[in-house]
N, C-alpha and C positions, 0 to 999 in steps of 0.2 A: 521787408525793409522798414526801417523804425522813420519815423514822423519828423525825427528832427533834422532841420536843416544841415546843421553841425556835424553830424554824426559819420564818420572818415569810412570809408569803405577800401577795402585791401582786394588789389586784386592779383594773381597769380599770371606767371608768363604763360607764354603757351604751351611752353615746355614742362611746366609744373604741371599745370591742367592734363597735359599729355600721359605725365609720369602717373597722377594719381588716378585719371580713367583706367591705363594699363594695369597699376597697382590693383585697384580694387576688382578688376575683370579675373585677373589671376586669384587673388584670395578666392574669389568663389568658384573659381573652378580647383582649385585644390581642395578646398571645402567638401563640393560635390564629389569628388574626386577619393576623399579621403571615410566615404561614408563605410567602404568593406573595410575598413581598419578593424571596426569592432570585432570580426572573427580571430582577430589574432592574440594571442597573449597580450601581457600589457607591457611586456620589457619590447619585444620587436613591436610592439605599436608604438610607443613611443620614438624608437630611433626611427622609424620612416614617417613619421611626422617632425621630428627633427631635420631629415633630409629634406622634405619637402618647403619647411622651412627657409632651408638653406636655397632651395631652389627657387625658390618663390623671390629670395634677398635679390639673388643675380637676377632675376628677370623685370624686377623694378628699379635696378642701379642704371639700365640702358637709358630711360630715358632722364633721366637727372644727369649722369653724366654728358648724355649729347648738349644737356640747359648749360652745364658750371663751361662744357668745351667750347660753345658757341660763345656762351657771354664774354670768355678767354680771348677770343678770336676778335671779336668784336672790337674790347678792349685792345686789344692790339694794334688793331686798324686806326680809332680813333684816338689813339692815345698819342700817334709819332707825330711829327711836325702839322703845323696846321697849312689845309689845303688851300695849292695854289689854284690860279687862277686858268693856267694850262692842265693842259691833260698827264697825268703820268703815261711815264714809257712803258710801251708794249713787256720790256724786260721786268720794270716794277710790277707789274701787274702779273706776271708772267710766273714771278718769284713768291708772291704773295699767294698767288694759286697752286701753288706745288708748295707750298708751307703749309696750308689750309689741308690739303689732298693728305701728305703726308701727318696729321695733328688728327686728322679723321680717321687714318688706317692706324695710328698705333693706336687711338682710343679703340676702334672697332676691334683689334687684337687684343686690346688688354681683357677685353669684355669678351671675346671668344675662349680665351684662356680660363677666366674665373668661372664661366659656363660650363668647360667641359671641367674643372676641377668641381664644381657645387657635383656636376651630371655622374661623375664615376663615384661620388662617394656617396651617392644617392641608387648608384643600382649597388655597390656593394654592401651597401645595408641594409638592399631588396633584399639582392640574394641570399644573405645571411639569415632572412628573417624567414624567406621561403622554405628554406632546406632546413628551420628548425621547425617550420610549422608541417613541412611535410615527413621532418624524424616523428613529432605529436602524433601524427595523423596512424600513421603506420604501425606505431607501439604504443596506444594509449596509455596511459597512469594506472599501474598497479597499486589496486588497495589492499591494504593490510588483512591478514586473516583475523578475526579476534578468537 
């Protein structure tokens, strides 16, 4: 922390903070994760780091998403008339919780969605890379007679 009084400090929600410990936990486990690449060629290592790329994307969108839906909601809340002095109705509250419930399950579906699409194009370009590395294996590279 610098010395000067002045000097503004930024701080991040909890959501952020959330996103970016989950973020960097996944990088290094793909990381660790991605260390037998090097047995493969370089075209199928590239696409399943690619993939994992991709998967890596989805699994840090979850908690950013939950941050922009909350703040949504929030805004929502605070943003309609200002509060009375009485209680709202069982029914307002009633409506506001099943608007919440339902803004959380389409998010939580759109997010199961982009998962299993990142997850199927991530084993498809396993498998592809598998069944080229085990054609390699099986017929090695003929060299030339001189």
């Amino acid at each position: 922390m610098s010395d000067n009084p002045n000097a503004s400090v930024t701080r991040d929600g909890p959501f952020e903070i959330a996103a970016a410990v989950v973020g960097g936990v996944v990088r290094t486990g793909l990381t660790v994760a991605s260390v037998p690449l090097v047995l493969l060629p370089r075209g199928p290592r590239r696409r399943v780091r690619r993939a994992m790329v991709e998967l890596t994307r989805a699994v840090i969108v979850l908690p950013k998403e939950l941050s922009n839906l909350t703040e949504r909601v929030v805004d929502d809340i605070f943003t309609g008339p200002p509060p009375t002095l009485s209680l709202p109705s069982p029914d307002r509250l009633g409506e506001r919780a099943r608007a919440f419930t339902e803004r959380l399950a389409r998010a939580a579906d759109e997010f199961g969605t982009s998962v299993s699409r990142a997850t199927g194009r991530a084993a498809d370009q396993v498998e592809k890379a598998a069944a080229k590395v085990d054609e390699w294996v099986e017929k090695p590279p003929t060299t030339p007679k001189a």
